[in-house]
ChimeraX commands (.cxc) that place a marker at each C-alpha (Angstrom):
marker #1 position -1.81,25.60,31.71 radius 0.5
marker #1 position -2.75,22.85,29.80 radius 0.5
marker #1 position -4.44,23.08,26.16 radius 0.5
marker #1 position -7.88,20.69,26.13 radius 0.5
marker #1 position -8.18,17.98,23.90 radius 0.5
marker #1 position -6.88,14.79,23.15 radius 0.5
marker #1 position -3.38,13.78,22.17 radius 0.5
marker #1 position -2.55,11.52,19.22 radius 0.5
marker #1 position 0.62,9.70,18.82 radius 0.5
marker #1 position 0.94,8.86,15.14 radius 0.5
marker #1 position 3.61,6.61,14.01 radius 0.5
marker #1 position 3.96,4.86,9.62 radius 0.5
marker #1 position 4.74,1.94,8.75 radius 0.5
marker #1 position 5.76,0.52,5.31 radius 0.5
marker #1 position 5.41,-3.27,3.44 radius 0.5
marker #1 position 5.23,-4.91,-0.01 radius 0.5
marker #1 position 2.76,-7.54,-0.29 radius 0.5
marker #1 position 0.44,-9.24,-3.10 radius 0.5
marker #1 position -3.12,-10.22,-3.51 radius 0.5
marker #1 position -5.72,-11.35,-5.31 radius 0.5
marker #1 position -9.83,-10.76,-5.84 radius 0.5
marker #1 position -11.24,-13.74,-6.39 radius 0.5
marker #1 position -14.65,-15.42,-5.40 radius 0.5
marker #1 position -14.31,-19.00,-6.49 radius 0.5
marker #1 position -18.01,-19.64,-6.46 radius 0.5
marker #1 position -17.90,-17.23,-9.04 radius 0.5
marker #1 position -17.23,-17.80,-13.00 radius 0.5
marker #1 position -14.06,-16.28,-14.16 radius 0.5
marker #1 position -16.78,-13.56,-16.40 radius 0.5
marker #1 position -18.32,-12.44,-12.81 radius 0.5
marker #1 position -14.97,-11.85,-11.53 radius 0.5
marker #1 position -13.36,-10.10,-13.80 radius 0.5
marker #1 position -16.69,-7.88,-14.05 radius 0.5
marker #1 position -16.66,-7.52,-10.17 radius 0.5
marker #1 position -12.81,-7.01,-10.13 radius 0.5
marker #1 position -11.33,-6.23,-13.15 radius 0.5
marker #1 position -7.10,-6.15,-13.39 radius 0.5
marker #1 position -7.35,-7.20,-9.71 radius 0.5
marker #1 position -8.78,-10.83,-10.13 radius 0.5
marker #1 position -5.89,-11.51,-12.38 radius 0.5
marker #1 position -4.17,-14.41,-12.00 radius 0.5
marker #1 position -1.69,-15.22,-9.74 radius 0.5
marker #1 position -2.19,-11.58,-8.08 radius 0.5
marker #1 position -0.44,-8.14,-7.88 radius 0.5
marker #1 position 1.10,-5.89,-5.50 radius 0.5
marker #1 position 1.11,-3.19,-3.37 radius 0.5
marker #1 position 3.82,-1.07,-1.30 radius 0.5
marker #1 position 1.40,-0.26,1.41 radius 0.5
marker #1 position 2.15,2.73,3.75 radius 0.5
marker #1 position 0.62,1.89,7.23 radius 0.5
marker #1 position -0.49,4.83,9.95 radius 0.5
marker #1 position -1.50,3.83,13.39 radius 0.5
marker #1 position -2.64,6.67,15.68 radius 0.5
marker #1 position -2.68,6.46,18.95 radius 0.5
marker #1 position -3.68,7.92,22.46 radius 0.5
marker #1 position -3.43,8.27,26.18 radius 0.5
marker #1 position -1.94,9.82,28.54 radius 0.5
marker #1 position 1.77,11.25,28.66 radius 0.5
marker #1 position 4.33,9.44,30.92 radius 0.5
marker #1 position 5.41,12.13,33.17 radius 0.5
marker #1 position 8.98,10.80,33.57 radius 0.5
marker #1 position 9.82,9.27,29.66 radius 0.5
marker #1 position 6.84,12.34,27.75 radius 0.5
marker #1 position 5.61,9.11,25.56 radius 0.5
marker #1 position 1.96,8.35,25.10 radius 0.5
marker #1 position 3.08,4.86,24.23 radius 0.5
marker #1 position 7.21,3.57,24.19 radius 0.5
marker #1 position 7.86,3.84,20.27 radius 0.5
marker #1 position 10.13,1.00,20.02 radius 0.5
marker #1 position 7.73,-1.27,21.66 radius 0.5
marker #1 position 5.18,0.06,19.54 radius 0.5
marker #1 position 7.41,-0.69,16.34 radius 0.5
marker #1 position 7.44,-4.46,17.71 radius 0.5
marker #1 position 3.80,-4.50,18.36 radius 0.5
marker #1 position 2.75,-3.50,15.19 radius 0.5
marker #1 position 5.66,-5.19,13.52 radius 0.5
marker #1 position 4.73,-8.84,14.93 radius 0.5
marker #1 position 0.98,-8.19,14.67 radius 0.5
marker #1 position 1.08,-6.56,10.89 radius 0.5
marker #1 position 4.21,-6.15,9.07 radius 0.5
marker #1 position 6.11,-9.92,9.74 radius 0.5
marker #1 position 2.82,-11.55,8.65 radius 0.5
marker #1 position 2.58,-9.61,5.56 radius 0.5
marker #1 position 5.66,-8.32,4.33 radius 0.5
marker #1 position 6.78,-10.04,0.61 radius 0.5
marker #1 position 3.77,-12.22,1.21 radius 0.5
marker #1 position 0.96,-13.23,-0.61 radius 0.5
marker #1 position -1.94,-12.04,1.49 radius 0.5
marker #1 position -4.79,-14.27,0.27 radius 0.5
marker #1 position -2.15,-17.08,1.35 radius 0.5
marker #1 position -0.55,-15.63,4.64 radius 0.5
marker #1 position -3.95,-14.86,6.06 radius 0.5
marker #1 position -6.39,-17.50,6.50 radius 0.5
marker #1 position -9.23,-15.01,6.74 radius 0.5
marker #1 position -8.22,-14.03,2.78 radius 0.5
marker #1 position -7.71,-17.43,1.41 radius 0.5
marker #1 position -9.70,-18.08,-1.14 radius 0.5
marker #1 position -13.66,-18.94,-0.32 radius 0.5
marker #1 position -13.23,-16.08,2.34 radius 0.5
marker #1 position -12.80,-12.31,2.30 radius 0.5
marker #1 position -11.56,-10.21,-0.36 radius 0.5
marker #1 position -8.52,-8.18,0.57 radius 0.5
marker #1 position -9.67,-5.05,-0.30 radius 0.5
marker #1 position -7.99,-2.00,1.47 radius 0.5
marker #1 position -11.68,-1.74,3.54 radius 0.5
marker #1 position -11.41,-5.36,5.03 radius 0.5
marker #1 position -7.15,-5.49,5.51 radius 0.5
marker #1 position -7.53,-1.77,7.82 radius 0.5
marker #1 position -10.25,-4.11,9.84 radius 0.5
marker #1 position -7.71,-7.27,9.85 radius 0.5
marker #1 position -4.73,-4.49,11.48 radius 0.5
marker #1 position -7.14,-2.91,13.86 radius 0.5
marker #1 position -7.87,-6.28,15.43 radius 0.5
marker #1 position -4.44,-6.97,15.41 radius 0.5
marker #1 position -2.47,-4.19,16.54 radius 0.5
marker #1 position -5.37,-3.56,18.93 radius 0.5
marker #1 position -4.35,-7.41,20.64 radius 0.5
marker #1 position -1.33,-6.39,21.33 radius 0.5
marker #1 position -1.64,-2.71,22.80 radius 0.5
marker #1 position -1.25,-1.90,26.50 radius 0.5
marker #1 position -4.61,-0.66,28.68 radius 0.5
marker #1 position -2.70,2.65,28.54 radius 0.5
marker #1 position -2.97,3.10,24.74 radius 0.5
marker #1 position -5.88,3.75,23.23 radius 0.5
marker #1 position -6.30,2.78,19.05 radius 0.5
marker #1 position -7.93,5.80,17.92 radius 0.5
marker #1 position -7.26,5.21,13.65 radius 0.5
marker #1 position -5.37,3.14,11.54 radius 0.5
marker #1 position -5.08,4.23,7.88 radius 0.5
marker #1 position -4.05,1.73,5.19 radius 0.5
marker #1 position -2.76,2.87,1.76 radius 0.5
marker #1 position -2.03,0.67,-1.56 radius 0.5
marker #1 position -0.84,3.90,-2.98 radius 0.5
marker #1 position -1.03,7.37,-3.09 radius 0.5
marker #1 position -4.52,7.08,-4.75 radius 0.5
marker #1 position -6.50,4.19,-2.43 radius 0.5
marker #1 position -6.24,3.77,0.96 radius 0.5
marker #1 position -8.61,2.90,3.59 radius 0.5
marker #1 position -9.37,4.36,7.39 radius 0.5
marker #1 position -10.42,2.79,10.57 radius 0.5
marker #1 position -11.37,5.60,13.33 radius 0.5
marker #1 position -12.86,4.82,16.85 radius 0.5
marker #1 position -15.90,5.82,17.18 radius 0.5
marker #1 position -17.20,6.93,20.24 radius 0.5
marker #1 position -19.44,5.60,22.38 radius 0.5
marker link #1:1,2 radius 0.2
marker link #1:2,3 radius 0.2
marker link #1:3,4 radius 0.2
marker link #1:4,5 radius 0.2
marker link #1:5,6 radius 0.2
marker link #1:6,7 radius 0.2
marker link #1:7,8 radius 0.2
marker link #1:8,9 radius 0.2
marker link #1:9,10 radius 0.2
marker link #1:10,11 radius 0.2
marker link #1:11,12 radius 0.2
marker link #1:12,13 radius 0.2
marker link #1:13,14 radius 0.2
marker link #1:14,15 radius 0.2
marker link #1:15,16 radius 0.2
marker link #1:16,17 radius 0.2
marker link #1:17,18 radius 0.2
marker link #1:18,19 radius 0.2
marker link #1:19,20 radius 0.2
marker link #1:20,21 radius 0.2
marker link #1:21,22 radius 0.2
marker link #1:22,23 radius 0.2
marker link #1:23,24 radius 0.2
marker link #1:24,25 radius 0.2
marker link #1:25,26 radius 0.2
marker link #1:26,27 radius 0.2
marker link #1:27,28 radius 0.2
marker link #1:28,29 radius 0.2
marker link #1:29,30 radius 0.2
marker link #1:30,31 radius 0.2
marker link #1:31,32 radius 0.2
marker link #1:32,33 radius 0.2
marker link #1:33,34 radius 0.2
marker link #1:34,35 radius 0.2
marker link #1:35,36 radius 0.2
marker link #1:36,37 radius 0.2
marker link #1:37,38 radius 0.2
marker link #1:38,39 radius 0.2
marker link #1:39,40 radius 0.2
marker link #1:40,41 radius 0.2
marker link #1:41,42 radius 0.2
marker link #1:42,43 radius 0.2
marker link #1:43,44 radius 0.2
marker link #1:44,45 radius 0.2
marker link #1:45,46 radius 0.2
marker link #1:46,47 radius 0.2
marker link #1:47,48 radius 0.2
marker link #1:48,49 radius 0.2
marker link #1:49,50 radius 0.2
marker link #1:50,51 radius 0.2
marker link #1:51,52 radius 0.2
marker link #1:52,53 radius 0.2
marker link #1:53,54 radius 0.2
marker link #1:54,55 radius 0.2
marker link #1:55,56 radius 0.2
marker link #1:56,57 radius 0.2
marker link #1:57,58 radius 0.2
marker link #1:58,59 radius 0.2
marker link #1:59,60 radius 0.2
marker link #1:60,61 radius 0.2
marker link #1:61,62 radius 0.2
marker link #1:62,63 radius 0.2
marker link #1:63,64 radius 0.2
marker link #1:64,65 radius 0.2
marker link #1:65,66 radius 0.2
marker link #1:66,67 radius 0.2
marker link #1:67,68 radius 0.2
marker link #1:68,69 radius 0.2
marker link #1:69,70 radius 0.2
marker link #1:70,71 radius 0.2
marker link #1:71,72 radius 0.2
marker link #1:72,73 radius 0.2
marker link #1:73,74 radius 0.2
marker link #1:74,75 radius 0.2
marker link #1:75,76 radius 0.2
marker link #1:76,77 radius 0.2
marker link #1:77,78 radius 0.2
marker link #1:78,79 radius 0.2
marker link #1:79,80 radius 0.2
marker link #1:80,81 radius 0.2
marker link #1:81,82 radius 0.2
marker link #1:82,83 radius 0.2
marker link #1:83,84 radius 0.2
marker link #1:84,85 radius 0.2
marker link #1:85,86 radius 0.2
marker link #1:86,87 radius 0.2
marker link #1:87,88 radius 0.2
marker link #1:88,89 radius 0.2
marker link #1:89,90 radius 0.2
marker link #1:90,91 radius 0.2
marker link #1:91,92 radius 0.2
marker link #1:92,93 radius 0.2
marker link #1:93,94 radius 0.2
marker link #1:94,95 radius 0.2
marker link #1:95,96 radius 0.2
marker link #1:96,97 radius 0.2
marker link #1:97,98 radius 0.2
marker link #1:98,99 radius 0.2
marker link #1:99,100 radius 0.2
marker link #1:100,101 radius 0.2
marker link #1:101,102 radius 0.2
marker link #1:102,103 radius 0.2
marker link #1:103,104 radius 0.2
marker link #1:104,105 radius 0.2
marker link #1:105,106 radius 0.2
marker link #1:106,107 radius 0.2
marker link #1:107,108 radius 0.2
marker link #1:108,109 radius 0.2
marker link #1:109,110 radius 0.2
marker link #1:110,111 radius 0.2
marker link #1:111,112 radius 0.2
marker link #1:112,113 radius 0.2
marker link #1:113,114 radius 0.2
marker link #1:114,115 radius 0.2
marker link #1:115,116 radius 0.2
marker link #1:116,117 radius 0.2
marker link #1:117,118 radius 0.2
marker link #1:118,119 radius 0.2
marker link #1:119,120 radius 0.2
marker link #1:120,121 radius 0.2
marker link #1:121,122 radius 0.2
marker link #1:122,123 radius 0.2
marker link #1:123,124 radius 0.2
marker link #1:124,125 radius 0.2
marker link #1:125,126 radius 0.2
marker link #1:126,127 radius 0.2
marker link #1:127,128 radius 0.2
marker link #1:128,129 radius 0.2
marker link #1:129,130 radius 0.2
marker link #1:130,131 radius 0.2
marker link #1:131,132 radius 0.2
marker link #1:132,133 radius 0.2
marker link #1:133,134 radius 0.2
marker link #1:134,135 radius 0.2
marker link #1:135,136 radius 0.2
marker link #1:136,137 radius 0.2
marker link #1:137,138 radius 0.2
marker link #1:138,139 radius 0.2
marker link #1:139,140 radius 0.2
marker link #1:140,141 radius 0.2
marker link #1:141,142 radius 0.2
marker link #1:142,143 radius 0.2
marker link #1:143,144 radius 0.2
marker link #1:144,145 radius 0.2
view
């Protein structure tokens, strides 16, 4: 017998990175009003914890939704390499300055598109959850259509 419901693999991930709130069209006043310690200059940082859930069906023969070491590279070329001891608002042209803020909210977004790239048809994303700390973090979950 088999219990109903769907199966989630969840696997964490962990990097250091910087960044900045900034809106250069902005005066330095509006800024720091909008952003407070975070629109210091030239940034601050963040030991982010990363969670990426995932789903499908089990492989009969290996009992993996998803091969964890290929999901370690997938997540580690699309996410962690890019990001790790790097200055977001400078590894990320999306976050350079004149575009989006990095905020938790819109770096879970960036990692969903890119994890999502780079998963196989048999994997389904179901959530990511980013975390600066143990206080702020942002989640992404599928919604269903």
């Amino acid at each position: 017998m088999s219990p109903t419901g769907r199966l989630v693999l969840e696997r964490s991930f962990h990097f250091s990175a910087s960044h900045r709130y900034w809106r250069p069209e902005w005066t330095e006043a509006e800024n720091i009003r909008a952003f407070g310690r975070c629109a210091n200059s030239p940034a601050h940082g963040h030991n982010y914890r990363l969670i990426v859930r995932v789903s499908g069906e089990v492989d009969p023969f290996t009992g993996f939704i998803v091969d964890l070491p290929a999901l370690d590279r997938w997540v580690e070329e699309a996410v962690i390499d890019r990001l790790d001891h790097a200055h977001i608002n400078e590894a990320l042209a999306e976050f350079a300055p004149g575009g989006k803020i990095p905020s938790s909210e819109n770096l879970v977004l960036w990692a969903v598109e890119a994890i999502g790239r780079m998963l196989p048809q048999s994997a389904r994303l179901e959530e990511v959850r980013l975390a600066e700390d143990d206080r702020l973090g942002a989640v992404w979950t599928r919604r269903e259509t």
